[in-house]
KETIPA-452750 format. One record per residue (C-alpha): residue number from 1; x, y, z. Coordinates in steps of 0.001 Angstrom, whole numbers, always signed. Layout:
BEGIN
node resi NUM east X north Y up Z
...
END
This chain:
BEGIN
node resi 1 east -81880 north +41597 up -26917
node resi 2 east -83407 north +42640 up -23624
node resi 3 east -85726 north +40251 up -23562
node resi 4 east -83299 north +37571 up -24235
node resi 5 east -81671 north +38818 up -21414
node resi 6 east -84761 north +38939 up -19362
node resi 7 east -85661 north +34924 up -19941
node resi 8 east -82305 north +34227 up -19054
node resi 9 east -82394 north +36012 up -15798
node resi 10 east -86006 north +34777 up -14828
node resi 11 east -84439 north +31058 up -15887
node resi 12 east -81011 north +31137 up -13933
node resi 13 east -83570 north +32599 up -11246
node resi 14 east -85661 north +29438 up -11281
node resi 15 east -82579 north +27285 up -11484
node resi 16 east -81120 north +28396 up -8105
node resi 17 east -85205 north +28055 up -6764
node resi 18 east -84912 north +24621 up -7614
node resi 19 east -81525 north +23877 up -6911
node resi 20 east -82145 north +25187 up -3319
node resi 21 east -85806 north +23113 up -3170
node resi 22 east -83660 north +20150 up -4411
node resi 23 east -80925 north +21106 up -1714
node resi 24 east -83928 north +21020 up +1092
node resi 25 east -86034 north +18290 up +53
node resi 26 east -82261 north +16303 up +251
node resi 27 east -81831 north +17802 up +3840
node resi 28 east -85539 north +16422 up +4776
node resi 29 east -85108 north +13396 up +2849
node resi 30 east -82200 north +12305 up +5152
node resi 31 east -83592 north +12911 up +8463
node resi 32 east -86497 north +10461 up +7138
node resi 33 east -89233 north +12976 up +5513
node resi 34 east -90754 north +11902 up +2274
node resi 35 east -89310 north +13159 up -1218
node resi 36 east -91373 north +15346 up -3702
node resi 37 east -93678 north +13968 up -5465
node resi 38 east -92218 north +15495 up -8893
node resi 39 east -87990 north +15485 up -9064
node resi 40 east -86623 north +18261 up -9460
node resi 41 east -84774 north +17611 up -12929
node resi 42 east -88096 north +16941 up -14797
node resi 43 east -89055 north +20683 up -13265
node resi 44 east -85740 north +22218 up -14961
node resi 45 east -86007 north +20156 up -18163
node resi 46 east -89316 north +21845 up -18652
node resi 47 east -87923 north +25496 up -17833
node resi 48 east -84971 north +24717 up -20332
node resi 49 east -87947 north +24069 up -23038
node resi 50 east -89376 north +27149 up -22971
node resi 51 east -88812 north +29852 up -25135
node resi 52 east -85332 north +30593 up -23848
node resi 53 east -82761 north +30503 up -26378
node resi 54 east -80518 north +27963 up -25557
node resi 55 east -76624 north +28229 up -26090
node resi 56 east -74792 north +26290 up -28526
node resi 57 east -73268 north +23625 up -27582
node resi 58 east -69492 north +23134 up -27431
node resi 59 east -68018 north +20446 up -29559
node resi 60 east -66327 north +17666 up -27419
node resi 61 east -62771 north +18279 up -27909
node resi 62 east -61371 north +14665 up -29911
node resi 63 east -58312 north +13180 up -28266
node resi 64 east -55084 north +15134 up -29556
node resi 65 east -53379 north +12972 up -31797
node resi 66 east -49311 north +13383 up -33180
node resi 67 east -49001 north +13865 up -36635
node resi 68 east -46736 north +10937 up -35735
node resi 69 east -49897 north +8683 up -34461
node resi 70 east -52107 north +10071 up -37496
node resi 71 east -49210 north +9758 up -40069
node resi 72 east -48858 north +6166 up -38832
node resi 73 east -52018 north +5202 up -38801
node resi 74 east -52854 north +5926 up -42287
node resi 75 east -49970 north +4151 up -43332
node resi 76 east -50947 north +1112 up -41600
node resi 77 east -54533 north +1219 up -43299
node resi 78 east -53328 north +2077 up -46535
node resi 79 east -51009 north -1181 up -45542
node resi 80 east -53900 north -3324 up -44563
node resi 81 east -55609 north -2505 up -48209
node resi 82 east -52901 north -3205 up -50688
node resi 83 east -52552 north -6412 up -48283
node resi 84 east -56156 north -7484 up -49334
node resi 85 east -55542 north -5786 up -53031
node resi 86 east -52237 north -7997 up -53602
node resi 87 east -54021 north -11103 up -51793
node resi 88 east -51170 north -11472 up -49346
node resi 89 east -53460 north -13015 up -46976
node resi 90 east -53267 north -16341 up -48951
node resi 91 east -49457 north -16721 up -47833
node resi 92 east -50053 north -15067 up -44856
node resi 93 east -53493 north -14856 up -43339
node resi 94 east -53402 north -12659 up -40420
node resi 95 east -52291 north -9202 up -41242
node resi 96 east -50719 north -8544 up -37668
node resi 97 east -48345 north -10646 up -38348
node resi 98 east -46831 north -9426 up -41694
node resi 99 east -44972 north -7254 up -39236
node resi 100 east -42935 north -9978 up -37266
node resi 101 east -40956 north -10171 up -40558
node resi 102 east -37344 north -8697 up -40171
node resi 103 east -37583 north -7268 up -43834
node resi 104 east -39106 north -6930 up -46902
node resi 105 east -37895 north -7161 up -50473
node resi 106 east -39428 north -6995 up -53869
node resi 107 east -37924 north -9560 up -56859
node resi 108 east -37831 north -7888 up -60477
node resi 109 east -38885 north -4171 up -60284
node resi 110 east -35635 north -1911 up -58689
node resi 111 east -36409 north -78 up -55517
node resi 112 east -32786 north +1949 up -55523
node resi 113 east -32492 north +5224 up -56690
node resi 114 east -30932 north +4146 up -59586
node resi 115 east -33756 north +1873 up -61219
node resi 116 east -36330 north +2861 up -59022
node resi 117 east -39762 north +1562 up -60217
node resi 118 east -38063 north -32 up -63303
node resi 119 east -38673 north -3914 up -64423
node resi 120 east -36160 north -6249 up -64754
node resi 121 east -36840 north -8375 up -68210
node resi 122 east -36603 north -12141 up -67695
node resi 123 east -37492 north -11832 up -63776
node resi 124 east -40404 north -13129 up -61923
node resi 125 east -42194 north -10529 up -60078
node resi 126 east -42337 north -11477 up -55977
node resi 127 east -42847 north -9661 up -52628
node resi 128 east -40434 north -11748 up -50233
node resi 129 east -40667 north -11511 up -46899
node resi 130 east -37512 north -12135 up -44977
node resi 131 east -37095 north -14096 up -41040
node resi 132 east -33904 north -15364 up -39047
node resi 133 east -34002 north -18920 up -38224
node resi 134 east -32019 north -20896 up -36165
node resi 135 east -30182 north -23780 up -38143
node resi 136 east -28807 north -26869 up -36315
node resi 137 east -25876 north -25239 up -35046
node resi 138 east -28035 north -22234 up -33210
node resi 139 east -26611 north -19967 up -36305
node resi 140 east -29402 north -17512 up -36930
node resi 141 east -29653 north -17647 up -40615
node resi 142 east -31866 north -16039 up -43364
node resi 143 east -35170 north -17298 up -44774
node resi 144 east -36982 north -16025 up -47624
node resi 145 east -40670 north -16250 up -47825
node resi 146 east -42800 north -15744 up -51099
node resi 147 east -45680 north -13567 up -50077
node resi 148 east -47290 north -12740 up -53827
node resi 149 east -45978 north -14141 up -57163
node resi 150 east -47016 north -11885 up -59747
node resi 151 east -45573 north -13623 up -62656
node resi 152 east -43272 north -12167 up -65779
node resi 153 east -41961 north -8269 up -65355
node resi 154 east -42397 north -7989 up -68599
node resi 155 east -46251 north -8958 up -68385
node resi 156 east -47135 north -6670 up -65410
node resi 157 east -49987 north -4172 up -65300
node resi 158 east -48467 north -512 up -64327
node resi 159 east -51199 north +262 up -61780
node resi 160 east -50681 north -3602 up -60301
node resi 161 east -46686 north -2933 up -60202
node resi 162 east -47805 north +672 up -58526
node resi 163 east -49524 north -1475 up -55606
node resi 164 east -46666 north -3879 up -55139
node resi 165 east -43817 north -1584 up -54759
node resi 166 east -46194 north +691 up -52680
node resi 167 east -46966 north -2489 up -50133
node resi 168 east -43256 north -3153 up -49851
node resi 169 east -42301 north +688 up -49052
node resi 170 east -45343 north +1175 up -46787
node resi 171 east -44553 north -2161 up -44919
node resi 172 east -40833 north -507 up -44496
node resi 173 east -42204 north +2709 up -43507
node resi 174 east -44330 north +961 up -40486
node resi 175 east -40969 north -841 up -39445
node resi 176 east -39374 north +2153 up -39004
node resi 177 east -42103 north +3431 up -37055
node resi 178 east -41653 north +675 up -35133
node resi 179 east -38136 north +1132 up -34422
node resi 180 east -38820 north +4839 up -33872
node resi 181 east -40670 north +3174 up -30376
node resi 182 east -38188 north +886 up -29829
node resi 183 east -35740 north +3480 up -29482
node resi 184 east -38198 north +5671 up -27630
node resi 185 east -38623 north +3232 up -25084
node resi 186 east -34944 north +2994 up -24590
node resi 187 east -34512 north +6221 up -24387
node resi 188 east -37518 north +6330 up -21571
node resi 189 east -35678 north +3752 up -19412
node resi 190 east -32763 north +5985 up -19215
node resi 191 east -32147 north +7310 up -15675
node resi 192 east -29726 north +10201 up -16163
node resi 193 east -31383 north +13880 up -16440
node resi 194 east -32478 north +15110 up -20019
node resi 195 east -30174 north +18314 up -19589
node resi 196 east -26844 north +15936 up -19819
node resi 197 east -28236 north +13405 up -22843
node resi 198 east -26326 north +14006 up -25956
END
């Protein structure tokens, strides 16, 4: 122990020797004398090397994420996999833009309490993806888009039905993230004082 202690006194005492060296050769150096011929870091790298033990290193801290951010993000990656899974990508190809879509709805298999999960005999299985258009009259109006035809509910693999209704709730669950922010933003551009909101 005391000789631990002794390196490490003999090595902050060659630090400062240098430091001040390295603080006069900077002093000479600007009123035009000539630098060492050795710099001074290569002289304390090769202190640091000896036998001194050196201490551990602290871990760089990672950037503090919300279990909101981290909860989100996983969604939107288990999102981005059940997109290539379900080979959504053939109706629509860039995956940034499945979330432009107002809504999302699932033909055949019950998402309500009620039937949750259960498939509707006779029914084609479909993930539909729904926009507002304009029609002539400037009317927004509804417009359903196929994004996967799975074929007969009565024909559908469990684990393949698993991955469909699990797309269509995790595609909901990133909308409402997104409206969380909308709302968030709002809230930001407010300009009375957070003691008199609500």
């Amino acid at each position: 122990m005391s000789s631990s202690l002794e390196k490490l006194k003999a090595l902050t005492s060659k630090l400062e020797e240098k430091l001040e060296q390295k603080q006069q050769t900077q002093q000479e150096t600007a009123v035009g004398k000539k630098e060492p011929e050795k710099p001074v870091l290569e002289e304390i790298k090769s202190v640091e090397k000896q036998d001194t033990p050196k201490p551990a290193a602290k871990p760089v801290a990672p950037v503090k994420k919300t279990a909101f951010d981290t909860v989100r993000q996983e969604n939107i990656e288990r999102v981005r996999v059940l997109y290539e899974k379900l080979k959504i990508f053939e109706k629509s190809p860039d995956f940034d833009n499945i979330f432009i879509y107002k809504a999302m709805n699932l033909s055949g298999i019950g998402l309500k309490e009620e039937d949750f999960g259960q498939v509707r005999e006779g029914k084609y299985i479909q993930i539909i993806a729904i926009t507002y258009e304009p029609d002539k009259n400037g009317k927004k109006k509804a417009k359903n888009i196929s994004l996967g035809y799975f074929g007969k509910a009565e024909t559908l693999d469990a684990k393949l039905k698993n991955d469909i209704i699990e797309f269509v709730l995790r595609w909901r669950y990133e909308k409402a993230f997104q409206n969380v922010d909308h709302y968030k933003t709002l809230i930001d551009k407010i300009d009375t004082p957070a003691d008199t909101l609500f």
